[in-house]
N, C-alpha and C positions, 0 to 999 in steps of 0.2 A: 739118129739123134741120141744124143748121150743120155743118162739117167739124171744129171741133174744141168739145167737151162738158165744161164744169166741172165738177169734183169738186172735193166737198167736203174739208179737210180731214180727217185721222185722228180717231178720238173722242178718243185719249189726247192728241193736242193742244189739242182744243176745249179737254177737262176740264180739262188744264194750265194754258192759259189764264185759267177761270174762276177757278180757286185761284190763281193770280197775281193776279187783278185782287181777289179776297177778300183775301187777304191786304195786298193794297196799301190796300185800304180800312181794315181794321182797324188798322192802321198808322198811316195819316193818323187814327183816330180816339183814337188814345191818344196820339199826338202833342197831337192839339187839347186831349183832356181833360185831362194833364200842363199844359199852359201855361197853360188855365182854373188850374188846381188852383193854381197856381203865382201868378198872382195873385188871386187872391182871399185865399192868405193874405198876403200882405205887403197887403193895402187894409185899411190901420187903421178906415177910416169901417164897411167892411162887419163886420170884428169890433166894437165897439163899438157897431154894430145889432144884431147879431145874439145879444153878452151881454145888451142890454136887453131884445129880445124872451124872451130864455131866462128871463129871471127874472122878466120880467111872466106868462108863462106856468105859472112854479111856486109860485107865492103859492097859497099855501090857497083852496078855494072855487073857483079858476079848473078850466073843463072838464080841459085838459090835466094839472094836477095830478091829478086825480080818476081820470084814466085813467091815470096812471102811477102811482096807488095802489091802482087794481083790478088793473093787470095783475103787479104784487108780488106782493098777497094771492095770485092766482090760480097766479103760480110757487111761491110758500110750501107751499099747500094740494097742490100737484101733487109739490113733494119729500116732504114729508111724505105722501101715501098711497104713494108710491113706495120710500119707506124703511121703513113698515109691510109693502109687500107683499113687498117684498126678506127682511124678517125671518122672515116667515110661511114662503115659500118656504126658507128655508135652514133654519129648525126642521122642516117639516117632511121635507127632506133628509136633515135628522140623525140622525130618528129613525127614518126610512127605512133607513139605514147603520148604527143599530144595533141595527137588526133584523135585519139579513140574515145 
């Protein structure tokens, strides 16, 4: 063994470290997504694809439509038993409270 022995840095450095470099990552990466985001809206050709795909997809009969007319019905039918069992439970609350 030699005369002089590395040592490791401290943990709360290591960790410091790691969360600096985390941090610097996420940084860079909402940096990149902000400048995507940024243009993609001002690219007139990509909006003007993207209106045409949206409305070839909602015409009647097309899959897409179909699914976003199950998943309607499916939120409709989920308020309404949710507003039934809301009523249920507060009747019978009430009649709990005047009872007692």
């Amino acid at each position: 063994m030699g005369r002089f022995e590395e040592v490791p840095p401290p943990l709360e450095a290591r960790v410091g470290a790691t969360v600096l470099a985390r941090v610097r990552d996420a940084v860079a990466l909402g940096i990149d997504a902000r400048n995507r985001f940024n243009a993609s809206v001002h690219d007139e050709e990509l909006k003007e694809r993207t209106t045409s795909a949206v409305v070839d997809a909602m015409r009647p009969g097309t899959a897409p439509f179909l699914l976003l007319m199950a998943t309607l019905l499916a939120m409709l039918v989920h308020q309404l038993l949710l507003h039934r069992e809301t009523q249920r439970i507060l009747r019978e609350h009430s009649s709990a409270a005047a009872g007692s």
